[in-house]
C-alpha positions as CSV (number, residue, x, y, z in Angstrom):
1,X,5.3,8.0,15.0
2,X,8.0,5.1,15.0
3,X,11.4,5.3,13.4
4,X,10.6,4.0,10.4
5,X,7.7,6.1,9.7
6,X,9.7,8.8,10.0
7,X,12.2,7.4,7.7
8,X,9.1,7.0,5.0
9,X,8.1,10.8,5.5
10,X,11.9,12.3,4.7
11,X,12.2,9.8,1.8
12,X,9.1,8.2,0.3
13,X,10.1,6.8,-2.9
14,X,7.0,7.4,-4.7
15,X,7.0,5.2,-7.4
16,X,7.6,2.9,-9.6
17,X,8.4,1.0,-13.0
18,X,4.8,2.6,-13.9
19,X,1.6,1.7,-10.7
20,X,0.4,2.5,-7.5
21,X,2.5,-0.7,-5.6
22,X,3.7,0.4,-2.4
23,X,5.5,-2.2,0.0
24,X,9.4,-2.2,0.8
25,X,11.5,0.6,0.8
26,X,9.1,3.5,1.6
27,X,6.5,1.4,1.0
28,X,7.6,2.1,-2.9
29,X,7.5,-0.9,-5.6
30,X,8.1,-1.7,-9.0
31,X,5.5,-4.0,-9.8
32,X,2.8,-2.2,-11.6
33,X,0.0,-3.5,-10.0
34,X,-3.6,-3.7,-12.0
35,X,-2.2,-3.2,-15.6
36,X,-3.0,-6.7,-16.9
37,X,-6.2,-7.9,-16.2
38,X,-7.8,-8.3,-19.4
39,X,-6.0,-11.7,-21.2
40,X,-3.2,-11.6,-18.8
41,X,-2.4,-15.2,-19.4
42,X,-2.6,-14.9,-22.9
43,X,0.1,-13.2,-25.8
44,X,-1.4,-12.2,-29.0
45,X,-0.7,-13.4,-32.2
46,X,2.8,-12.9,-33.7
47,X,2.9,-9.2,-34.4
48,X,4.0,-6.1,-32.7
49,X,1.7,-4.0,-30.5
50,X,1.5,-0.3,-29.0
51,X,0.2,-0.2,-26.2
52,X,-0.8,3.1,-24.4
53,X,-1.6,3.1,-20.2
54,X,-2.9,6.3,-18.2
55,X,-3.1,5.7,-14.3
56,X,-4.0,8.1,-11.5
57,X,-3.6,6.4,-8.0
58,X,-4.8,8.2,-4.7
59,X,-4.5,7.9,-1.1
60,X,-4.8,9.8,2.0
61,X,-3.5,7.1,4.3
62,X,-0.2,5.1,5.1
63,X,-1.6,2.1,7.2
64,X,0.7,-0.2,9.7
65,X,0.1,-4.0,10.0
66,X,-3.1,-3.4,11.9
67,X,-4.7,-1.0,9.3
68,X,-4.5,2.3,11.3
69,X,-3.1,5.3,9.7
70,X,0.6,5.8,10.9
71,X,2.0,9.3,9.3
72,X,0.0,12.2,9.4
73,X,-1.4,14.4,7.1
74,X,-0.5,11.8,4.6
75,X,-1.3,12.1,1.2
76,X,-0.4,10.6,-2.3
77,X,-1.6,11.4,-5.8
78,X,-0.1,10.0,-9.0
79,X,-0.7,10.3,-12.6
80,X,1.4,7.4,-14.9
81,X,1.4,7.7,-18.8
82,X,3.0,4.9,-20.2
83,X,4.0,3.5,-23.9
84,X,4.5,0.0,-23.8
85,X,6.1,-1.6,-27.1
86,X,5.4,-5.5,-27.3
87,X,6.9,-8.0,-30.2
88,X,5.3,-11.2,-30.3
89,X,7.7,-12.9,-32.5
90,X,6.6,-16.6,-34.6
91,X,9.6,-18.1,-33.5
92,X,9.1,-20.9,-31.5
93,X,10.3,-22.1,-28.3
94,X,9.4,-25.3,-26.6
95,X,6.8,-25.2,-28.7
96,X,5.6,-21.6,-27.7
97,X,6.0,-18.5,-29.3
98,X,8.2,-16.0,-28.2
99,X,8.0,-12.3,-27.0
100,X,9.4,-9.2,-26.1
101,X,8.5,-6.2,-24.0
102,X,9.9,-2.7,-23.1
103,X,8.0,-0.1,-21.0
104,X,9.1,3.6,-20.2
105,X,6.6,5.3,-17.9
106,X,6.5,9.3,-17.2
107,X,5.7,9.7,-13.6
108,X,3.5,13.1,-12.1
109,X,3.8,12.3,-8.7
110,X,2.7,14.9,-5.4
111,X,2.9,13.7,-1.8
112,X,2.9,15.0,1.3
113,X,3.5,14.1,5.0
114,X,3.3,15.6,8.4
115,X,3.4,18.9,7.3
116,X,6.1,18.2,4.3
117,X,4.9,18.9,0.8
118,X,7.0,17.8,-2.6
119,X,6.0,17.2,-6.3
120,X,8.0,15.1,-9.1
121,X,7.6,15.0,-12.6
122,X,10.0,12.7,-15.1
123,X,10.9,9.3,-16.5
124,X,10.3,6.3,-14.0
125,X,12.1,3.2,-14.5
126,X,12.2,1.4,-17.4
127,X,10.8,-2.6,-17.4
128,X,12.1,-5.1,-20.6
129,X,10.9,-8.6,-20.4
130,X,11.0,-11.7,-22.7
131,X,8.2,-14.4,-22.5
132,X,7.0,-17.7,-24.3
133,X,2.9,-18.3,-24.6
134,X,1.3,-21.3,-25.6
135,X,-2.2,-21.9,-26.9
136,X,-4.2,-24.8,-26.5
137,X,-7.9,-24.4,-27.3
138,X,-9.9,-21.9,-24.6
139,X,-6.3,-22.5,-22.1
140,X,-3.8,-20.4,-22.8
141,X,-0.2,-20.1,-20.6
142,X,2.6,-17.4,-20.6
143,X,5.8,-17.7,-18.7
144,X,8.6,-15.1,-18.6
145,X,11.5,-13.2,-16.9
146,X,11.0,-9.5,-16.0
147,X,13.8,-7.0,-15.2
148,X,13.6,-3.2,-14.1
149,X,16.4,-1.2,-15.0
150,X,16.7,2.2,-12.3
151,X,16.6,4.9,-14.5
152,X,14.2,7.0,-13.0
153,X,15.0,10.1,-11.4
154,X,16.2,9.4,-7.4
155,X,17.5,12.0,-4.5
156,X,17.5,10.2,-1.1
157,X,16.5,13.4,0.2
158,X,13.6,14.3,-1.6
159,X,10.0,12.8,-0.1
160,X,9.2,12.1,-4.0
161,X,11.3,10.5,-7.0
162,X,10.3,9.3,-10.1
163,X,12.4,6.3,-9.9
164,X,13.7,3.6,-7.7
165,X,17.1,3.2,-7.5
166,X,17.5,-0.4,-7.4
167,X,16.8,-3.2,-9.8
168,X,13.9,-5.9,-9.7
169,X,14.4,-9.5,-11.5
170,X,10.8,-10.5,-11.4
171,X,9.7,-14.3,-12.8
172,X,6.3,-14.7,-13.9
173,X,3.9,-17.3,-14.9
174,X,0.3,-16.6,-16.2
175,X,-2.9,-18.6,-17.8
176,X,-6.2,-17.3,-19.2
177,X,-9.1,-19.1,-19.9
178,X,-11.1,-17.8,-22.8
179,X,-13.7,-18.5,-24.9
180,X,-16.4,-16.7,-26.7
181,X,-18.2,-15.3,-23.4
182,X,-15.4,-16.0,-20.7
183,X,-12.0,-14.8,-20.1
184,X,-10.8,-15.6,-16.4
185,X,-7.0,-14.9,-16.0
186,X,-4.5,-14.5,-13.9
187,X,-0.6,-13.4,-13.6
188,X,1.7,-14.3,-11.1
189,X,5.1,-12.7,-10.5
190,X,7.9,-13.0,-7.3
191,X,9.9,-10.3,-7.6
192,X,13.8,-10.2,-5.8
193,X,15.1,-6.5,-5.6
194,X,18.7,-5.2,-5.3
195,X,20.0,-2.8,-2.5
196,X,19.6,0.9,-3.1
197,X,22.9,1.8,-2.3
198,X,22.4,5.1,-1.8
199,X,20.4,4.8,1.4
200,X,22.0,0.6,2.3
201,X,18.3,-0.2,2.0
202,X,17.3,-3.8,0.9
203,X,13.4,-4.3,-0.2
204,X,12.4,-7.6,0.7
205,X,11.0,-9.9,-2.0
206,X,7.5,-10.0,-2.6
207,X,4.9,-11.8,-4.7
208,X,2.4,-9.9,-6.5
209,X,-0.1,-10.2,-9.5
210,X,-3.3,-9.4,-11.5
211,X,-6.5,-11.2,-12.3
212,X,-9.9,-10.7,-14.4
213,X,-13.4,-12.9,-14.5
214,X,-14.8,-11.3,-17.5
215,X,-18.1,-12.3,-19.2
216,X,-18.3,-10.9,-23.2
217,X,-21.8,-9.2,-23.1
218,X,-22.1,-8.3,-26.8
219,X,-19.2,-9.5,-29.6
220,X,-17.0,-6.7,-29.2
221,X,-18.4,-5.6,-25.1
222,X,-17.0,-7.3,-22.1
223,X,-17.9,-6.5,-18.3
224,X,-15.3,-7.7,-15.4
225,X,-14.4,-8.4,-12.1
226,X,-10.7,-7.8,-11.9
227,X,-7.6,-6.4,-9.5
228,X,-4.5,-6.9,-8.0
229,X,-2.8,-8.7,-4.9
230,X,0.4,-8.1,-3.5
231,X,2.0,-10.2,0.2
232,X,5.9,-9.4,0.7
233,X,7.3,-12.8,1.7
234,X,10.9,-11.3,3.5
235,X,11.7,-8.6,5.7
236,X,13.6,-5.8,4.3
237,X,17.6,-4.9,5.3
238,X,19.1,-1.9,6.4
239,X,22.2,-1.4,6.6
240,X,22.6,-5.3,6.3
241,X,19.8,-5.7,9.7
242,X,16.6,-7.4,9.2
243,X,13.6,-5.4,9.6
244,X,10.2,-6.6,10.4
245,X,8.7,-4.6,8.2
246,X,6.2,-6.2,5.4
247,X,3.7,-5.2,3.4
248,X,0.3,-6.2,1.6
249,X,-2.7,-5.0,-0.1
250,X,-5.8,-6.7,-2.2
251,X,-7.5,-4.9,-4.9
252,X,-10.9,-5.5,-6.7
253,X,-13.0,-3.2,-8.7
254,X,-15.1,-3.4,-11.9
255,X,-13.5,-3.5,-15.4
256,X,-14.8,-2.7,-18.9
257,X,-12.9,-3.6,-22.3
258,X,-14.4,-2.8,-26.1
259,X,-12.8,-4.4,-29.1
260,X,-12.9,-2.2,-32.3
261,X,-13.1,-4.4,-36.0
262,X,-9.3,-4.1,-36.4
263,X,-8.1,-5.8,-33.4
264,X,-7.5,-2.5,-31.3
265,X,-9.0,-2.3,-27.9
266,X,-9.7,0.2,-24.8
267,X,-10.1,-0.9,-20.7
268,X,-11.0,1.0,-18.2
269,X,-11.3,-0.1,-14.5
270,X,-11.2,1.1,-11.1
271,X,-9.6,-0.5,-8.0
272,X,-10.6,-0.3,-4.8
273,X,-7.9,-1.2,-1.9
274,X,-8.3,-3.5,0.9
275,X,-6.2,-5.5,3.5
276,X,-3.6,-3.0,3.5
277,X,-0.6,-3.5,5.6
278,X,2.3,-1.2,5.7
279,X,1.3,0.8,2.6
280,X,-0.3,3.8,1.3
281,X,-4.5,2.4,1.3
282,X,-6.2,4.1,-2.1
283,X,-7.8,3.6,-5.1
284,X,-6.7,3.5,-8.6
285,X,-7.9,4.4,-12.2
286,X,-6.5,2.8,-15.3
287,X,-7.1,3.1,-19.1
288,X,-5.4,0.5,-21.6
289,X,-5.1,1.0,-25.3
290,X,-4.1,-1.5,-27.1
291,X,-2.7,-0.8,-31.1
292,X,-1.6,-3.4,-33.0
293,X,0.8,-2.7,-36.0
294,X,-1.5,-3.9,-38.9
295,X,-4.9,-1.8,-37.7
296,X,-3.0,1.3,-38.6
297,X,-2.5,0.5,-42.4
């Protein structure tokens, strides 16, 4: 096992604003990878909105650049349970309308690594973000500014944290085509991370984002294709030295959504992992509910 390997099995930051990523530091990022698929282009109409997310990620692999496992006895399982609070406001802004986002996750996280076992259970780090969406027949657009703030739970020395320790300022850009039967979206982020200065470690910047070809089988019954993709761009730094050390990862899987009368909805889908590189290699579950303020009256 090479240096850094070893350096991932004495401190793998497991997770996260509130997902399965894993490239950088420990493999570990905050980009929660596969939790908009559905209308991920798209804001809703002025209001606010609850929205609830449950994921459970898994993997019994940590995979270099050429897809072979690299630590042994490697294992990762992850429950996420997240509130996400989103204000769609009908203020207008270069002729969009304005939004706001905050998300708090609470991380369950158990990992172990040649021979090393440790469990964490707390708040991850906590993600605000303010967007504008436009809306011009079936094509929809969404652009915004992303930040995670480190306030999860974080000991260098333990092989599992709840939290980061450094920030992310993540741009994104997203469109969705929908009509009555179609929705095909997709979101794009780049995401530029701070040092963790508790261990001089630097992530490298990545790109990463979610997509969904959807076809609406009965009114309030759609059946998808969706996933995730993730390609770090820079090396990571440590101790101010470049490291050639870069990850990746595609994910597809099959995706469900039903709309109830009041404009609430559920998701479901299931991702499946491939083209790993320098990351954990797994598979993830997620469920999305979706509240908005007025179906509760």
């Amino acid at each position: 096992m090479d240096s850094h390997n070893l350096r991932i099995v004495f401190g793998i930051t497991a997770f996260l604003q509130f997902s399965n990523a894993f490239a950088t530091e420990n493999g570990a990022s905050t980009y929660p990878l596969g939790a908009d698929t559905f209308f991920a282009g798209a804001l809703p109409p002025p209001g606010t909105y609850m929205l609830g997310y449950y994921q459970n990620y898994h993997a019994s692999k940590f995979v270099d650049q050429n897809g072979d496992s690299s630590i042994p006895d490697f294992g990762l399982n992850v429950n996420v349970y997240v509130p996400r609070l989103v204000w769609v406001t009908d203020k207008t802004v270069f002729g969009g309308n304005l939004a706001f986002h905050i998300v708090q996750p609470l991380v369950d996280i158990r990992a172990s690594a040649a021979g090393y076992t440790d469990s964490k259970f707390g708040f991850g780090d906590t993600n605000l973000a303010t967007a504008i969406g436009w809306h011009h027949g079936s094509h929809n657009y969404t652009t915004g500014l992303e930040v995670t703030v480190p306030i999860g739970s974080y000991d260098k020395n333990k092989m599992a944290n709840s939290g980061n320790n450094y920030s992310t300022i993540r741009p994104m850009i997203g469109y969705s085509y929908l009509d009555p039967h179609w929705d095909a979206s997709a979101k794009i982020t780049y995401n530029y991370n701070t040092e963790n200065n508790d261990t001089n470690y630097k992530s490298g910047q990545f790109f990463a984002g979610d997509y969904n070809l959807s076809y609406r089988v009965l009114p309030n019954f759609a059946v998808g294709i969706q996933g995730y993709a993730l390609k770090q761009v820079t090396g990571d730094k440590f101790n101010g030295d470049d490291i050639s050390f870069k990850g990746q990862v595609f994910g597809i899987g099959p995706g469900i959504l039903y709309k109830g009368r009041k404009g609430w909805s559920v998701e479901a889908r299931y991702i499946t992992e491939t083209a790993v590189e320098n990351r954990p290699k797994g598979d993830a579950a997620w469920l999305r509910l979706v509240i908005p303020k007025n179906s509760l009256k």
